[in-house]
C-alpha positions as a printed Julia matrix, in Angstrom:
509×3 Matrix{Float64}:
 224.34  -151.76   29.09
 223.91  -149.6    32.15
 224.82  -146.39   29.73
 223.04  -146.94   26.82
 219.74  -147.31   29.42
 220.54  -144.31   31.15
 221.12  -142.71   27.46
 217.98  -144.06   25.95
 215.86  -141.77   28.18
 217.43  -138.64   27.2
 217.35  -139.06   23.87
 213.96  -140.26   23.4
 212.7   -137.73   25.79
 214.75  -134.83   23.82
 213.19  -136.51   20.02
 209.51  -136.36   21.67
 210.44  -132.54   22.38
 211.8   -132.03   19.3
 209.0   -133.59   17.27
 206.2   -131.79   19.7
 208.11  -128.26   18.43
 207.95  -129.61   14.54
 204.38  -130.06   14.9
 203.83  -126.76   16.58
 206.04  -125.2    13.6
 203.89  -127.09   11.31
 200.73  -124.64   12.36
 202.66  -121.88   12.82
 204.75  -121.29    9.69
 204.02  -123.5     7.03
 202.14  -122.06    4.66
 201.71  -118.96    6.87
 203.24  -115.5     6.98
 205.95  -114.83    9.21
 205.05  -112.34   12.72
 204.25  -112.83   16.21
 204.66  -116.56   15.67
 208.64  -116.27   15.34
 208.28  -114.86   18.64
 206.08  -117.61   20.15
 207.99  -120.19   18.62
 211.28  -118.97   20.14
 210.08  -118.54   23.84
 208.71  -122.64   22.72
 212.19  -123.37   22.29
 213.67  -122.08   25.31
 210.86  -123.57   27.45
 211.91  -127.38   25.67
 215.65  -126.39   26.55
 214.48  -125.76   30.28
 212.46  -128.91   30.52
 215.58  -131.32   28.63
 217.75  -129.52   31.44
 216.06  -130.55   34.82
 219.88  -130.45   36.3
 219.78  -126.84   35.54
 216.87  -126.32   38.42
 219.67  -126.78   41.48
 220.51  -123.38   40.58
 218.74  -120.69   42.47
 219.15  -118.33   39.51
 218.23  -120.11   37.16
 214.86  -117.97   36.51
 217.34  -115.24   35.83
 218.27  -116.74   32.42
 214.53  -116.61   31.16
 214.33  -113.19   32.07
 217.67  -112.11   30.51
 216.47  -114.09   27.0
 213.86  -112.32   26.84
 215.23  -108.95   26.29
 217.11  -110.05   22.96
 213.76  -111.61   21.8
 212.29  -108.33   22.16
 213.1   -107.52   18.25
 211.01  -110.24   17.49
 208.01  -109.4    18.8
 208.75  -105.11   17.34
 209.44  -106.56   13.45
 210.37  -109.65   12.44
 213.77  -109.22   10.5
 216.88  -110.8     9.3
 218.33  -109.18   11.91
 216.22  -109.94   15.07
 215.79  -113.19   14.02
 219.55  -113.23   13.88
 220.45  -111.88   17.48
 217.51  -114.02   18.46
 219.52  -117.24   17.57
 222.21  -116.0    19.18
 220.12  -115.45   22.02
 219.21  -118.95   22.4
 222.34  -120.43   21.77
 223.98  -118.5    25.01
 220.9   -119.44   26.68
 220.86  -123.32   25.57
 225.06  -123.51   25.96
 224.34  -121.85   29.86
 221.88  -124.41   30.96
 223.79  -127.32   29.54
 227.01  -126.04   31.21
 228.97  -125.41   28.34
 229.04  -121.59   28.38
 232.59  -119.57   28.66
 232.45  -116.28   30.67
 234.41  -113.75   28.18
 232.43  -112.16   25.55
 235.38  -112.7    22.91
 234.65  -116.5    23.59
 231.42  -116.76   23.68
 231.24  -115.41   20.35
 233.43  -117.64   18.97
 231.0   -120.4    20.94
 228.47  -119.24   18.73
 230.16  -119.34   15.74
 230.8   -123.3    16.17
 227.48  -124.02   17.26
 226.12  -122.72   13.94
 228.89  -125.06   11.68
 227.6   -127.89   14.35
 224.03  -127.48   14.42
 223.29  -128.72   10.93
 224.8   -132.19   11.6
 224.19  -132.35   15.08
 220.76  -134.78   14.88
 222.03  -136.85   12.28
 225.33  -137.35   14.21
 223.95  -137.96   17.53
 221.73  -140.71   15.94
 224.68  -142.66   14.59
 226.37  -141.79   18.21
 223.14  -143.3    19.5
 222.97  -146.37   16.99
 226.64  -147.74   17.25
 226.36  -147.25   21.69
 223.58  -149.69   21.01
 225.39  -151.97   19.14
 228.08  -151.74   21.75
 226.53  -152.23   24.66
 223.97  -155.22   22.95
 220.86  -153.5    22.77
 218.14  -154.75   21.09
 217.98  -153.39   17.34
 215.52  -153.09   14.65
 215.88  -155.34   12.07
 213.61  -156.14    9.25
 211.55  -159.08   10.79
 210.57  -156.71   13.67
 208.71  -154.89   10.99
 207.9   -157.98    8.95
 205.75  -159.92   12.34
 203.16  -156.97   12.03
 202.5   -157.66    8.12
 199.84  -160.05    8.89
 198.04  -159.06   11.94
 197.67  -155.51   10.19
 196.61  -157.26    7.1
 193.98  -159.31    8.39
 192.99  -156.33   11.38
 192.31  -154.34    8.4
 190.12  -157.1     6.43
 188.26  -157.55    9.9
 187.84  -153.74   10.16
 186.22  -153.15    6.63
 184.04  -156.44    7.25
 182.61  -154.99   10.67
 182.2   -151.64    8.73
 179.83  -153.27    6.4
 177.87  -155.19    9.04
 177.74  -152.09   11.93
 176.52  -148.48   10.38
 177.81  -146.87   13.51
 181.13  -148.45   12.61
 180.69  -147.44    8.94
 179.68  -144.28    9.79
 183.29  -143.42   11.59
 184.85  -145.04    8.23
 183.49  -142.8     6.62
 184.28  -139.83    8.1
 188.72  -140.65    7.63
 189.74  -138.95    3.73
 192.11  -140.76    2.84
 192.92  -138.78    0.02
 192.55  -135.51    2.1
 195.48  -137.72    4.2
 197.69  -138.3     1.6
 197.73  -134.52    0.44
 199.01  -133.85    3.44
 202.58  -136.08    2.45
 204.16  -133.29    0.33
 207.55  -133.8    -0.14
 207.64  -129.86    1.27
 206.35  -130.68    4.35
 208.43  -133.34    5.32
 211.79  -130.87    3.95
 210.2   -128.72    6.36
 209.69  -130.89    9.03
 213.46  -132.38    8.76
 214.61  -128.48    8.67
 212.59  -127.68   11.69
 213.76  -130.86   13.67
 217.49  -130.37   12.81
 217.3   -126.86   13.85
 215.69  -127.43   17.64
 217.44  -130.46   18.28
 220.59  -128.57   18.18
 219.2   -126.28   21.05
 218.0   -129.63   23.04
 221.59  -130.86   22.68
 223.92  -128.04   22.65
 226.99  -129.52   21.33
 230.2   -127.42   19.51
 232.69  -128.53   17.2
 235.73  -130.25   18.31
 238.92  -128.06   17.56
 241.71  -129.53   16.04
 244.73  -129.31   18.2
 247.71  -126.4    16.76
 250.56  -128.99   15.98
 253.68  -126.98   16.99
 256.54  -127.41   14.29
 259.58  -128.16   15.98
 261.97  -125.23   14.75
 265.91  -125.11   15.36
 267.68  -122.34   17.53
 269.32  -121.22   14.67
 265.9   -120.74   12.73
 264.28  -119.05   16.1
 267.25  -116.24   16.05
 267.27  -115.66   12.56
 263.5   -114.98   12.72
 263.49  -112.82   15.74
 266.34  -110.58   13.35
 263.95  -110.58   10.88
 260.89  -109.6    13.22
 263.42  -106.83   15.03
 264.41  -104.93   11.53
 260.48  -104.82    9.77
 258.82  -104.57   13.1
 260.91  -102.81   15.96
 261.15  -100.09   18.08
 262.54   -98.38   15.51
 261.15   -99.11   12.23
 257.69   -98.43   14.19
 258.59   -95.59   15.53
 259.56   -93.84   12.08
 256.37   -95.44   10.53
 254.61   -93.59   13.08
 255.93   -90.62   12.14
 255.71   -90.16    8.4
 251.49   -91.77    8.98
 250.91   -88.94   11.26
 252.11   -86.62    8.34
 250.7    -88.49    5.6
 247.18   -88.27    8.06
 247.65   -84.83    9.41
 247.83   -84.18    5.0
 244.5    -85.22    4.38
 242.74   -84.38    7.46
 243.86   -80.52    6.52
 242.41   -81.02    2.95
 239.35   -82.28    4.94
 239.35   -79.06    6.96
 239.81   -76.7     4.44
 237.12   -78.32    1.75
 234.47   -79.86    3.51
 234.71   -77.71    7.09
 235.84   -74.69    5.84
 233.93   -74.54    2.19
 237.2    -73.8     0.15
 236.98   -73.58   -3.26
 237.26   -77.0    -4.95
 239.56   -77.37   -8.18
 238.0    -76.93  -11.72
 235.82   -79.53  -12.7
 235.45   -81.09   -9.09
 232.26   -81.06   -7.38
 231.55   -81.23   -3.94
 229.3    -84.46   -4.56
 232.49   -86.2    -6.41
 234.47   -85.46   -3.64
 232.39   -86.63   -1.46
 231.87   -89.75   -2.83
 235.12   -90.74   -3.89
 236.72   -90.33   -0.19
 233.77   -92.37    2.16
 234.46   -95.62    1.55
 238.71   -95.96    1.07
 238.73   -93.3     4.13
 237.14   -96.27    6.18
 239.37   -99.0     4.56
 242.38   -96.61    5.43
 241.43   -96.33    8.98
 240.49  -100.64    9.35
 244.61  -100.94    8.02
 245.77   -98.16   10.62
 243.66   -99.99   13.36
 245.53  -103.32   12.16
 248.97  -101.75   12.39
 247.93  -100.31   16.14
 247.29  -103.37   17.36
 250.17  -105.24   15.44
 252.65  -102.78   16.81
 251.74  -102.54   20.16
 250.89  -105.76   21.29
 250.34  -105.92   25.06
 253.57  -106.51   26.56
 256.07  -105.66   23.82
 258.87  -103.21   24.54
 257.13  -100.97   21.68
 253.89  -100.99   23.94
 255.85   -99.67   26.76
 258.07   -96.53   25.04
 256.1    -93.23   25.97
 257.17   -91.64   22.58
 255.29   -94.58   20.26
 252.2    -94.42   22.76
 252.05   -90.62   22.12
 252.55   -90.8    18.75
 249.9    -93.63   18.4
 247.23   -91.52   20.75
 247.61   -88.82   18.08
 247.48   -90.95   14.62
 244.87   -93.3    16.14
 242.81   -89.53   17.21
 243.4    -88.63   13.44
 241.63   -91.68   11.99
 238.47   -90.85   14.2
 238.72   -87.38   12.68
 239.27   -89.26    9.34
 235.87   -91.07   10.22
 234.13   -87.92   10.68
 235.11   -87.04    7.35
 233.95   -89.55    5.81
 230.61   -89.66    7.8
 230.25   -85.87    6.57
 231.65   -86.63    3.07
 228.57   -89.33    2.9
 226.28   -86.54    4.64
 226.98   -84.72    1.3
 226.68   -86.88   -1.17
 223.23   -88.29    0.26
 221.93   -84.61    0.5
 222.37   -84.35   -3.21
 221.49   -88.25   -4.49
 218.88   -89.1    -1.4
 219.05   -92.06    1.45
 219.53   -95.52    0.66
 219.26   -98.87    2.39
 223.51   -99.04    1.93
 224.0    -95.74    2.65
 222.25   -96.12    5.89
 224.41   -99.11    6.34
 227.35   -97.36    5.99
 226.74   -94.77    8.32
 226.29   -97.39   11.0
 229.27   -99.17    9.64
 231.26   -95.81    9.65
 230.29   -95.11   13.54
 231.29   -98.39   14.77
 234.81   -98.2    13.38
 235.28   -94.62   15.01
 233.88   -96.18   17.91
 236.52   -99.58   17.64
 239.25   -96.63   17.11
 238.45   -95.2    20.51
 238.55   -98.41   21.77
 241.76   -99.38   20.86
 242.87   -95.74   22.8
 241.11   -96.83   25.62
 243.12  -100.48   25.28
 246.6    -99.36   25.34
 245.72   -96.56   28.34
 244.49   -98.85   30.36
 247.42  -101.72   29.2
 244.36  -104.16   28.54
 244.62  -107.36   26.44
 243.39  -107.57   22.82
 240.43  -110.12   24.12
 239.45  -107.25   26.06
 239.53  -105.29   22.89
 237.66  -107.9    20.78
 235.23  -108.44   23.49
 234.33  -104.99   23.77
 233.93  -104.33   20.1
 231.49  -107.34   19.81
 229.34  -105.85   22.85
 229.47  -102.52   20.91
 228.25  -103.81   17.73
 225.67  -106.29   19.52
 224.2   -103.59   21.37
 224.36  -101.25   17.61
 222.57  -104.55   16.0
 219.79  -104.69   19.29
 218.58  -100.59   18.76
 218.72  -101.48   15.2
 215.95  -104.55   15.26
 213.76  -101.32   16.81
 214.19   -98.61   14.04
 212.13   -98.53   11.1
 214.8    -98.11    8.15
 212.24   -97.96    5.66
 210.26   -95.78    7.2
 213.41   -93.46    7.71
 214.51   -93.7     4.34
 211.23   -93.06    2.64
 210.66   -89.84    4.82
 214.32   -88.5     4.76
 214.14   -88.96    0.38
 210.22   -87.02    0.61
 211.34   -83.88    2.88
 214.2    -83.4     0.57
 212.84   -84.09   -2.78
 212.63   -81.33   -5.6
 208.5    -81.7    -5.43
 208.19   -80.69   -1.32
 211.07   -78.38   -1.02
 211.64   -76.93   -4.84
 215.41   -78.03   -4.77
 217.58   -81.3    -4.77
 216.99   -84.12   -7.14
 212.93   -85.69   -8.31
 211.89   -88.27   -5.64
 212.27   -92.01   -7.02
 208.95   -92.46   -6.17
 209.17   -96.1    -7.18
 211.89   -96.71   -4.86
 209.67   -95.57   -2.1
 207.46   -98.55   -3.1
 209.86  -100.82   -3.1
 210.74  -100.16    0.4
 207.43  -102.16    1.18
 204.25  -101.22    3.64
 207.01   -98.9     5.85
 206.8    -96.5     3.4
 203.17   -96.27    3.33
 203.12   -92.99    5.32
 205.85   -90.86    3.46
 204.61   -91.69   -0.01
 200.95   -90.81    1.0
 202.36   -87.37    2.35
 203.96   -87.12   -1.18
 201.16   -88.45   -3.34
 198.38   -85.47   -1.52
 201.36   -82.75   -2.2
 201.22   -83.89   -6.02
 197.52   -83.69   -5.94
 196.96   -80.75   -5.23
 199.74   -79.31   -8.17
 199.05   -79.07  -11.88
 200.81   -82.02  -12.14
 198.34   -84.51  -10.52
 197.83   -86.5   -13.8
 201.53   -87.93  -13.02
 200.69   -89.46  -10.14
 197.48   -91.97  -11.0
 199.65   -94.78  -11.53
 201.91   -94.68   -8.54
 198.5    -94.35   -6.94
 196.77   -96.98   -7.74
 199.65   -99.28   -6.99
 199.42   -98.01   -3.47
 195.88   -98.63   -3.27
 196.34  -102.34   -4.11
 199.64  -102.62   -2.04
 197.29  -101.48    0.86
 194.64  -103.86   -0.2
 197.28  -106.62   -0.1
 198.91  -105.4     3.02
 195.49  -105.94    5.26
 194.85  -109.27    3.4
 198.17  -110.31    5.13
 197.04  -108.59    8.55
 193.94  -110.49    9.03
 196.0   -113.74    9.71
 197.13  -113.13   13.21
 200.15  -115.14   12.41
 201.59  -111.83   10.81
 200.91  -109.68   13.75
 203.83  -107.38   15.03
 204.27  -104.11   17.0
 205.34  -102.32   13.83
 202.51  -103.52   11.49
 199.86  -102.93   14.45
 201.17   -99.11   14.33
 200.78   -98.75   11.15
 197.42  -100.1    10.93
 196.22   -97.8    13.25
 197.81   -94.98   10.8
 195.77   -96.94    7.92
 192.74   -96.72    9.66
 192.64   -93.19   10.87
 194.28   -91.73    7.75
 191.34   -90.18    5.37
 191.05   -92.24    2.48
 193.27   -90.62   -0.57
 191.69   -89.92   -3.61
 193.33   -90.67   -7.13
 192.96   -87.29   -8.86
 191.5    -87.29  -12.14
 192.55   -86.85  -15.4
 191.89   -82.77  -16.23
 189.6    -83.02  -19.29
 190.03   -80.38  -22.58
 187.58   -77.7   -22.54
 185.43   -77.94  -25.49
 184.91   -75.02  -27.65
 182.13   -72.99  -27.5
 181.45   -74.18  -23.83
């Protein structure tokens, strides 16, 4: 008894948090576009995880976990993305999983912390209500059963009758009928709404009650002696000292191969083969280069685990410094090769994705140097890796791809610089408001060319994507860093005008 009243509290303090944030969601996104809000509602969420957590106030530095969440909500506040809403969850889970206690100190694991509070936090409020129900149960408190309900038929029955009576004999009372809509009330049950507020109360009450999933213990399979040394045989002929030692050798050659082709054709500007052009060369070598250098980075750290006797022979850690220095080179390449091939077909959203993509694997590839130098463990590998792509995926919530894209594809079109391919304009506009500047900077070069007439329609689509764009604006829900910027570009830039059609002189005229 004494457990389910200390329990009682906590939840029912936790489910009047959780339904205060629904509410607030309620006003802030339903219905509404997405901006500053996100932002709002996120520092709301951490405040109702400090208040659920009044334990977490005997440490003196506790204010020093605010502060720290507040630099990964940052993106938020900039653009409001897949992305920064991403590391923003993330955010609050360390930040939630800290205050409640539950928080490991290595990066590697706190990663994988995060990963099993997102399989958990979909089940967690309808689990911890069952949890919650059968501790009742157990310890004999009181539960709700159907004649609770049933005892306030009639005195809400007859209240009612009173009510509409007294309405009908007082006009002040009357009055205030008058002024409830009941129909405007019942609107306001969509089936939507309540989706939404289930979604919404789900979602924080997993950051009230930071729980993960429960691993399920390795069962160790009880293997004979005889088994044990005929798999270490095994493990010593496909994987020893030896057998990696050759392997080492004929990759470096196979490497050193291509990475000379490399030199000579895309360093060097050799002469390619007939038929063969730069851009197909290009092309066809980015991506498997990158898959090639992901397997080599497998084999590293499969052959020179951290105290193996392969780990500790100078001639396999030389031999590895120079094959693992040839994939980075072999990363370059391909980073150039994709240089190439977007100089002559234009920037992309994946292109752009690879390049990041392309510069974190060189970057895991020095890493792995750096491991075996300094003898460190693969967590220390994995947990370095993760803080270099977190800290990629932070700069990235604060660059404007489509802005990037759209001017990178302008300044190298065949209209502004007379050689490359014909801008896809209408890929520009599908890039969204970003793009706003670089296609206006296009659309005044066309107008003042002979071949203005070309350009009406793509400018009158901008003109209503504008129109739309401030519609969305004046809601201050939608407000952001980015899309105050560019409003201030939208209201100082002159107003473009479409350029009419060139009529047919008439003869005689």
């Amino acid at each position: 008894m004494t457990a389910l009243f200390s329990a009682a509290p906590s939840y029912c303090s936790r489910f009047g948090v959780a339904i205060l944030l629904a509410a607030l969601a309620d006003f802030l996104f339903y219905g509404q576009p997405a901006g500053i809000t996100v932002f709002l509602f996120a520092l709301l969420i951490a405040a109702a995880v400090v208040a659920v957590h009044p334990a977490a106030f005997n440490d003196g530095r506790v204010w020093l976990k605010p502060i720290a969440l507040l630099v990964p909500l940052l993106p938020l506040a900039e653009n409001v993305s897949t992305l920064s809403v991403s590391i923003a969850l993330a955010a609050l889970t360390v930040f939630a999983l800290s205050l409640s206690g539950r928080l490991r100190h290595s990066i590697a694991r706190i990663a994988g912390q995060i990963v099993l509070f997102g399989l958990a936090a979909p089940f967690r409020f309808v689990i911890d209500f069952i949890r919650w129900r059968r501790t009742a149960r157990r310890f004999g408190g009181r539960r709700i059963r159907l004649a609770a309900i049933a005892v306030w038929v009639m005195p809400l029955t007859l209240g009612a009758v009173f009510l509409a009576l007294f309405g009908a004999a007082n006009p002040v009372i009357d009055y205030w009928l008058s002024l409830i809509d009941l129909v405007r009330l019942l609107d306001l049950i969509q089936l939507a709404r309540i989706a939404f507020w289930l979604f919404v109360l789900a979602a924080v009450w997993a950051f009230l009650r930071p729980r993960l999933v429960r691993r399920i213990p390795r069962a160790l399979p009880a293997v004979s002696a005889q088994a044990g040394k005929t798999a270490t045989t095994i493990e010593d002929i496909l994987f020893g000292k030896a057998a990696i030692l050759r392997a080492l050798i004929v990759f470096n050659i196979l490497f050193a191969l291509q990475t000379a082709l490399d030199a000579a054709y895309l360093w060097g500007g050799a002469a390619l083969p007939d038929g063969l052009s730069y851009a197909s060369y290009a092309h066809r070598g980015a991506y498997p280069l990158i898959v090639t250098a992901l397997l080599a980075a497998g084999f590293v750290l499969a052959a020179l685990r951290p105290g193996s006797e392969t780990s500790a022979d100078p001639l396999i850690r030389r031999l590895v410094y120079v094959w693992v220095a040839q994939n980075i080179m072999l990363v370059i390449s391909s980073i150039l090769r994709l240089d190439l091939y977007i100089g002559i077909y234009a920037l992309t959203y994946w292109r752009v994705a690879a390049f990041v993509w392309m510069g974190l694997v060189a970057a895991g590839l020095a890493l792995i140097i750096a491991r075996i130098a300094l003898r460190k463990s693969n967590e220390w590998l994995l947990s370095a890796n993760l803080l270099t792509l977190s800290l990629t995926l932070y700069a990235g919530c604060f660059i404007n791809f489509a802005a990037t894209i759209a001017n990178y594809n302008v300044d190298h079109s065949l209209e502004m610089t007379g050689q490359g391919i014909p801008l896809d304009a209408w890929y520009l506009h599908s890039l969204g408001p970003g793009a706003f500047p670089a296609l206006d900077r296009f659309l005044e070069h066309q107008g003042k060319t002979a071949a203005a007439g070309t350009v009406r329609e793509l400018a009158g689509v901008r003109g209503s994507d504008e129109i739309w764009y401030r519609t969305i604006q004046q809601n201050w829900r939608a407000w952001s860093f980015r899309d105050w910027r560019l409003l201030r570009y939208l209201d100082t830039k002159e107003p473009f005008v479409i350029p009419s059609a060139i009529e047919p002189s008439m003869p005689g005229r």
